[in-house]
N, C-alpha and C positions, 0 to 999 in steps of 0.2 A: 329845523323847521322849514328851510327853503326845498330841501329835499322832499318832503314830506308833500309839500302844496305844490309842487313841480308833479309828482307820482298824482295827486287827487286830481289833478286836470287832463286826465286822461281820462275823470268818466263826465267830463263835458261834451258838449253835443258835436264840438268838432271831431271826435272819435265814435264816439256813440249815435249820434244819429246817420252815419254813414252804412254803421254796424247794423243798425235798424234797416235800412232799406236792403243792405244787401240778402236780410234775414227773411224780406219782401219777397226777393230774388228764388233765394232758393224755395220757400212755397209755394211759389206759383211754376215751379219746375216738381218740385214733390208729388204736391197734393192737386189743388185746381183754383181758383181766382177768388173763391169764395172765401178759402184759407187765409189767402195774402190779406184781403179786404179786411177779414177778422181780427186780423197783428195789427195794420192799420188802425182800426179801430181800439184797441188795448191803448195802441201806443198813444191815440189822442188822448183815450180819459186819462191816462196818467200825468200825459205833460199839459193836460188840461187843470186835472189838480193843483199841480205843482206852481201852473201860471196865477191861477188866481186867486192861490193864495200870497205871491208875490205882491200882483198886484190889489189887494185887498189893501196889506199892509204899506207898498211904496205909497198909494194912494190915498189912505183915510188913517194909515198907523193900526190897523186891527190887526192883531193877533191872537195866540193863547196864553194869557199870561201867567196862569196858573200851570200850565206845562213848558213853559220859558219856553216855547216855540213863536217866530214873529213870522216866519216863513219855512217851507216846507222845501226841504234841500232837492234842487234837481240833479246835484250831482250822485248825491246815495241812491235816487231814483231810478237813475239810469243805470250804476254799478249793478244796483242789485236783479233789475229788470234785464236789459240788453244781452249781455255777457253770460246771464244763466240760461236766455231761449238761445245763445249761439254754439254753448256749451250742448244743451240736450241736443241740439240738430246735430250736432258732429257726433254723437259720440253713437245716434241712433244710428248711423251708416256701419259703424263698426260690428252692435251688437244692440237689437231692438231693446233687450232686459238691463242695458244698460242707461234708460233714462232718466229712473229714479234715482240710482246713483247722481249720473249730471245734477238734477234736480238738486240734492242735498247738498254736492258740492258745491256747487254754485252759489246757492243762500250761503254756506257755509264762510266760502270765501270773501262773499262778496259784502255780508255783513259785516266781515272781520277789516275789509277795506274800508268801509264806508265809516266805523267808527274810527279804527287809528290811523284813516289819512281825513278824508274828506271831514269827520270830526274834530281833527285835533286843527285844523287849516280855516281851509274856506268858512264853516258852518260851527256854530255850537255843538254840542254832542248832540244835545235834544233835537233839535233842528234835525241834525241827520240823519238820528233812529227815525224818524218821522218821515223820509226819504225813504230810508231804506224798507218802512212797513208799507209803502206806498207800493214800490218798484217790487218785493217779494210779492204781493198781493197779484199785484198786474199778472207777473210770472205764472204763478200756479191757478190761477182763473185760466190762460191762456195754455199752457200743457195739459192742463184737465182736457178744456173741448179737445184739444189736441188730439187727448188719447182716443176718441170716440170718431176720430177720421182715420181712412185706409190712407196712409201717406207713403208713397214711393222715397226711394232713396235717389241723392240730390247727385247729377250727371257728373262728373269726373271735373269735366271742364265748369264748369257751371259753380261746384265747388270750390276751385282754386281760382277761379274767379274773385270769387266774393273773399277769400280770407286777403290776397292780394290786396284789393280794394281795404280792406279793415288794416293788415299792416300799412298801407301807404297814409292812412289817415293819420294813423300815430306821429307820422312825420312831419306834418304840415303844422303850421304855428296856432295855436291854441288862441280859441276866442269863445266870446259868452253873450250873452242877448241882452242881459242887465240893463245895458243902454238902453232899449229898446223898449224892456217891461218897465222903465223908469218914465219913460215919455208918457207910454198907453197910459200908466195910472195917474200922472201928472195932468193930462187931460181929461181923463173921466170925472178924476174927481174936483177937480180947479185947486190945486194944491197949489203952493207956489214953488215947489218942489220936492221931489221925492224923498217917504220918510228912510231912514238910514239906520237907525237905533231906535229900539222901543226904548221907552221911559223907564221901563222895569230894569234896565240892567245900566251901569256903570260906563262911561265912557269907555276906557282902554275895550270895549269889547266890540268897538261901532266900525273896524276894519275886517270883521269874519262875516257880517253882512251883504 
């Protein structure tokens, strides 16, 4: 098990969101500003999603209790989003017809991450799938308009830039904003503290929240 939630925290945002910006990087060397600004944009509504329904539930305990979801995992979110738009940029340099490939592998793997780490660990299963249909979603909304830009291939340096940057993230100590989305919803909603476990489930289960 320690193994397991040691590997799922590598799709938290101290890897992943570095991975995001560098993904910045190379579109506004590909294509033009208006690309970048567009990922940009993906990337908020997604960790927009994902935040409030955090804070929904830290704050007033809403969740779905009929699909045992209390929060929408930002880790499957990002497994499945980041890692499959870094996947199709690399693999479009090698061979344009190789996208859709990327594409499939990516979902592929990155579903198959997101249930047997990020679900068996940090998150419920359900919890997760709900992550990872978030971050799929994002994904292929965002390589769709994709397809419909002339995008250049990303500069030599410019590329070994940005993977450098995503390996070095991997190495740096792992952290999470939890804190953070505990305070906002603790104050929005005058809670006297953030909720931790919906009522629908069992104690032993109030530590994968």
């Amino acid at each position: 098990m320690e193994s397991r939630l040691y590997i799922a925290q590598f799709a938290g945002i101290t890897v992943m969101l570095p991975a995001a910006m560098v993904v910045v990087g190379w579109l506004w060397c590909m294509a033009s500003r208006k690309l970048a600004l567009l990922w940009l944009g993906v990337l908020f509504i997604a960790y927009f999603i994902v935040g409030f329904s955090k804070v929904l539930f830290k704050g007033w305990g809403v969740g779905l209790e009929s699909l045992d979801i209390a929060v929408i995992s930002g880790h499957a979110m990002n497994a499945c989003l980041v890692p499959t738009i870094v996947l199709s940029l690399l693999l479009r340099q090698i061979d344009h017809r190789l996208r859709w490939l990327a594409l499939g592998a990516g979902l592929l793997s990155t579903w198959w991450f997101s249930v047997q780490y990020v679900g068996q660990t940090i998150h419920p299963l359900t919890e997760a799938v709900a992550g990872a249909i978030v971050g799929s979603a994002a994904a292929c909304v965002f390589l769709f308009i994709l397809e419909k830009k002339d995008v250049r291939k990303i500069p030599l340096p410019v590329l070994g830039i940005g993977l450098a940057v995503i390996l070095l993230s991997t190495s740096i100590p792992k952290y999470t904003v939890e804190g953070g989305l505990n305070s906002l919803a603790v104050t929005l909603s005058g809670a006297e503290k953030a909720f931790m476990q919906p009522h629908w489930r069992t104690s032993d289960a109030s530590s994968r929240l």
